[in-house]
C-alpha angles and dihedrals in degrees: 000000000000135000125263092029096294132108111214103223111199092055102030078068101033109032090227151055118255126205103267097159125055102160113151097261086051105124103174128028102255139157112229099160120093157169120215126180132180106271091245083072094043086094092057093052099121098181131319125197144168108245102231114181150121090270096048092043091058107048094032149054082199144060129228117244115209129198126201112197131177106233097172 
């Protein structure tokens, strides 16, 4: 479970940061793109994952981050 009350989804499941962001003036590979929820919906995070490919790539400096949750 996360600080403040927030559970930090891409790395709760991965254990690392992936690079979510190449724009030109990117110097380092970094993700910062995220998705947080409270910690009482930690347990309903299905996947979450950064969208890297050729397409992406091509009309973006950033990846897509999608979250799968269980809302049932």
């Amino acid at each position: 479970m996360g600080k403040g009350g927030f559970y930090e989804a891409h790395w709760a499941i991965h254990g690392k940061e992936v690079q979510s962001f190449w724009g030109r003036q990117a110097k380092e590979k970094y993700q910062d793109d995220h998705f947080f929820v409270t910690n009482a919906w930690a347990s309903r995070v299905r996947s979450c994952n950064v969208v890297d490919n050729e397409v992406v790539r091509r009309v973006s400096d950033h990846g897509p981050v999608v979250l799968d949750l269980d809302v049932g």
